[in-house]
C-alpha positions as CSV (number, residue, x, y, z in Angstrom):
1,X,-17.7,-1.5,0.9
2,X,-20.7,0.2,2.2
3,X,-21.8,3.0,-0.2
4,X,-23.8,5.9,1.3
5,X,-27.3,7.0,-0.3
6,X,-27.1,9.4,-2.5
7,X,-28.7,13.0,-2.6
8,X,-28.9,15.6,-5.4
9,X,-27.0,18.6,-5.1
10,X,-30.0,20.1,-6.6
11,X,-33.2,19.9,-7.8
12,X,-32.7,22.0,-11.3
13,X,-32.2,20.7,-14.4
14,X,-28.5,20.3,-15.3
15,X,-26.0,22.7,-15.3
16,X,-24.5,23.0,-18.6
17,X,-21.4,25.4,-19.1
18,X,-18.7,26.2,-21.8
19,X,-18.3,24.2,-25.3
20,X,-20.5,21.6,-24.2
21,X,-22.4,19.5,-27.3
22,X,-25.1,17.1,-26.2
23,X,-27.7,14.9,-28.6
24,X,-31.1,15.2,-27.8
25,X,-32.1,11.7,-27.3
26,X,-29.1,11.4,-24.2
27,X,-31.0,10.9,-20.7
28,X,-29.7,13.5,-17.6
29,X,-30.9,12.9,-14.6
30,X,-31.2,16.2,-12.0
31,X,-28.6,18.2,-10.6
32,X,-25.8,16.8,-13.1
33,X,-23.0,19.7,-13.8
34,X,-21.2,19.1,-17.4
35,X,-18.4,21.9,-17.6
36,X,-16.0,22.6,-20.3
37,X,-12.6,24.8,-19.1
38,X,-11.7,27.2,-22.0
39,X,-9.9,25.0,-24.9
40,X,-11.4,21.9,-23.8
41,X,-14.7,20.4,-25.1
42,X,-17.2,18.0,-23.8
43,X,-18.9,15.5,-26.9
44,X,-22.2,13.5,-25.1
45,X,-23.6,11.5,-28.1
46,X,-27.2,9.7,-28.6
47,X,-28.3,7.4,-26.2
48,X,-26.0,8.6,-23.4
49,X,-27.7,8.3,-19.5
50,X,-25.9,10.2,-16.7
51,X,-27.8,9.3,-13.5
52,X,-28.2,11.9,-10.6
53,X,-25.6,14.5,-9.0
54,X,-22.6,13.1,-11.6
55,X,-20.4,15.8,-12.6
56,X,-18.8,16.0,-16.0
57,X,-15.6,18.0,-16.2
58,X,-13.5,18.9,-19.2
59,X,-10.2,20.2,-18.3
60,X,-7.3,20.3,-21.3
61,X,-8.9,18.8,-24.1
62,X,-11.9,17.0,-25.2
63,X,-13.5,14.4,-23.3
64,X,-16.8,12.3,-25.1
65,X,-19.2,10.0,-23.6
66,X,-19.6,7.9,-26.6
67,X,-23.1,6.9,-27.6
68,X,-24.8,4.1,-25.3
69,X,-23.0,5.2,-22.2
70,X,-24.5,4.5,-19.1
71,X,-22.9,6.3,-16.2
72,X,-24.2,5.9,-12.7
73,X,-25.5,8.3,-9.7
74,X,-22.3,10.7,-8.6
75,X,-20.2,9.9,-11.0
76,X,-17.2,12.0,-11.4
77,X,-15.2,12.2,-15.1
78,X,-12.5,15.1,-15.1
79,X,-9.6,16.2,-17.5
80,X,-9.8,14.7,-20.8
81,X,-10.5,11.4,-22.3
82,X,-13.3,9.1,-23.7
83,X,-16.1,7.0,-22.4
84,X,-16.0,4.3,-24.9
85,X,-19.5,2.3,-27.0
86,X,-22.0,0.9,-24.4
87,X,-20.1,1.2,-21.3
88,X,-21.4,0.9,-17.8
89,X,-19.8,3.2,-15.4
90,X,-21.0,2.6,-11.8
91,X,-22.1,5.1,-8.9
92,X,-19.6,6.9,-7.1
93,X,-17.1,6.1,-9.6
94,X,-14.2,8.9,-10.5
95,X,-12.3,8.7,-13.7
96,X,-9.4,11.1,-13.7
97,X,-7.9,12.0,-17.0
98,X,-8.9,8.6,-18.5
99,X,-10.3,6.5,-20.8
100,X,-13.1,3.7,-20.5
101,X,-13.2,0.8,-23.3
102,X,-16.0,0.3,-25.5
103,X,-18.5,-2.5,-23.5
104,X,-16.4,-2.1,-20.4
105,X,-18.6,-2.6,-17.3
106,X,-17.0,-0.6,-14.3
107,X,-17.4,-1.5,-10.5
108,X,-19.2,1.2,-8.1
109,X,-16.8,2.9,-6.3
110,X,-14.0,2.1,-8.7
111,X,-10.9,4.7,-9.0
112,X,-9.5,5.3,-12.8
113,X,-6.4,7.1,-12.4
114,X,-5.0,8.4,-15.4
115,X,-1.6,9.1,-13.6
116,X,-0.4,5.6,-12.8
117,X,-3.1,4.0,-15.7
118,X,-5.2,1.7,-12.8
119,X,-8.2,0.6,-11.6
120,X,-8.7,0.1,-8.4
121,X,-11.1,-1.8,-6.6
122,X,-11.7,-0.4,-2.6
123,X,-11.4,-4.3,-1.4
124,X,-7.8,-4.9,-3.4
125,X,-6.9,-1.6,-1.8
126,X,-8.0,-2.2,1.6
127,X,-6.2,-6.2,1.3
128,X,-3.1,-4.7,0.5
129,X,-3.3,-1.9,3.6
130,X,-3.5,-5.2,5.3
131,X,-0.5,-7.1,3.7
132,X,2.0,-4.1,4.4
133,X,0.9,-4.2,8.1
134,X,1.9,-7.1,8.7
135,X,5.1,-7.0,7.1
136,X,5.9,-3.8,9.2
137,X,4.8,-5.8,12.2
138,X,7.5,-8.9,11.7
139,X,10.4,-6.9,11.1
140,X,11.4,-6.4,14.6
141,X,12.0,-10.4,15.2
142,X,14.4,-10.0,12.2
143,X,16.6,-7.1,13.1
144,X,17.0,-9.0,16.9
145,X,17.9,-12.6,15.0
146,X,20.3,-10.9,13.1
147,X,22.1,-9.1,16.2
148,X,21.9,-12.0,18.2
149,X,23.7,-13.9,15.3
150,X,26.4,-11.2,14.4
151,X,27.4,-11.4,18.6
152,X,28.0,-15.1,18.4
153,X,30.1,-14.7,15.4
154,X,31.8,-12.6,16.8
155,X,32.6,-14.1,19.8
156,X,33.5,-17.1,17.9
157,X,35.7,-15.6,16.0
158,X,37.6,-14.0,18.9
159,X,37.8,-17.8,20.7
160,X,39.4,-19.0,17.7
161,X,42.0,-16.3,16.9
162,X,43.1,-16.3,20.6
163,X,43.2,-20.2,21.4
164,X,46.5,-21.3,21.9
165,X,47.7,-25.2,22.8
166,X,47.5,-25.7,26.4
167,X,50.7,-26.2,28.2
168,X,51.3,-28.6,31.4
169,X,49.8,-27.2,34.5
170,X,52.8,-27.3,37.4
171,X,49.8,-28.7,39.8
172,X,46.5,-29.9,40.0
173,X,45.4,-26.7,41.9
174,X,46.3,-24.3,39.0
175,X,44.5,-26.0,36.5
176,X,41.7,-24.4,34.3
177,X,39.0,-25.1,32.2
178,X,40.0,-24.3,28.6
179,X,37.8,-21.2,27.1
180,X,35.8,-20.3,30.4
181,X,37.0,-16.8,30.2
182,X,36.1,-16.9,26.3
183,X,32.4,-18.9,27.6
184,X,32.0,-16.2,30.0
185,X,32.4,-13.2,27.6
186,X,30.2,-14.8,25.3
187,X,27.1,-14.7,28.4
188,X,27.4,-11.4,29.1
189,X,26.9,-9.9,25.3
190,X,24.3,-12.6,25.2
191,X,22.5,-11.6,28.4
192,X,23.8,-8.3,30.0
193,X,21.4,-8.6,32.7
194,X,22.6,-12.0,33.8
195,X,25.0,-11.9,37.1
196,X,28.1,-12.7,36.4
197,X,29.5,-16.0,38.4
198,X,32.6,-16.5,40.5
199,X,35.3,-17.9,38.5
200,X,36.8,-19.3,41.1
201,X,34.5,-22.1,41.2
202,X,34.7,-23.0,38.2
203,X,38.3,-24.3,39.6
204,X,38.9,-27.6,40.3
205,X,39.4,-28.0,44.8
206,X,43.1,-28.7,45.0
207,X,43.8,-32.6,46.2
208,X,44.6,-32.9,49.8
């Protein structure tokens, strides 16, 4: 996965806004926005480092970057949660209404969802776009096997309910193969295109 360079949204210091509490020894790189919604609260303890253009959004309760933390260049955190001891959060990362463990080391470019509870890697992601394609792709060949097969069971089925004992024929010259007309239906379902032959010779030529 090819990340783009970053830039910084801005060259201030960080933008700081609602019930925001951060230790004095925590490391904030430039243009980093840290915003608390009303009734929610961001906690950044001591030792915390929030690398450039990262955005840090509280939204329905409190969300903490626990002391150690090391979050990469344009990270985004939002809704509520915890960034555990010691963790390493990697650039471009987005954590949504989720936690991080304590020591957890995080992939750049990772997705932390807190709706379905996942991580997911861009590569995993794009492998199982990949997989479902080509799943899609052989699911014609079935639907034709299974056609084909219900038109020979049927036809198969009609043969056998209508086949009868043969009687004597009075003559040579009114003798018939047995099935041909049953033989015949079954070509035409099987190939509608296919011309349809004479069945007269398929008649024995009457002895002289």
């Amino acid at each position: 996965m090819h990340i783009s360079p970053l830039q910084p949204i801005s060259t201030s210091p960080a933008c700081v806004s609602g019930d925001v509490t951060i230790d004095p020894s925590a490391a904030i790189a430039l243009g980093v926005l840290i915003q608390a919604d009303p009734n929610s609260k961001i906690i950044i303890a001591a030792g915390v480092c929030i690398g450039m253009g990262s955005i840090i959004h509280a939204q329905g309760g409190k969300l903490e970057i626990a002391s150690g933390a090391n979050l990469g260049a344009g990270v985004l955190i939002l809704g509520q949660g915890k960034i555990g001891e010691n963790s390493c959060i990697g650039s471009l990362t987005t954590v949504l209404n989720n936690s991080v463990a304590a020591g957890q080391v995080v992939a750049p470019g990772s997705l932390i969802d807190g709706i379905s509870d996942r991580q997911t890697d861009p590569h995993i992601q794009a492998n199982a776009m990949t997989n479902s394609q080509v799943e899609v792709t052989s699911s014609p060949e079935t639907v034709v096997s299974t056609s084909t097969t219900q038109v020979i069971a049927e036809v198969i089925t009609e043969v056998k309910s209508s086949e009868v004992k043969p009687s004597e024929p009075s003559s040579p010259s009114a003798a018939t193969t047995h099935g041909q007309v049953q033989l015949n239906r079954l070509m035409g379902k099987l190939f509608p295109n296919r011309q349809n032959p004479d069945l007269s010779s398929d008649r024995p030529s009457s002895q002289t």
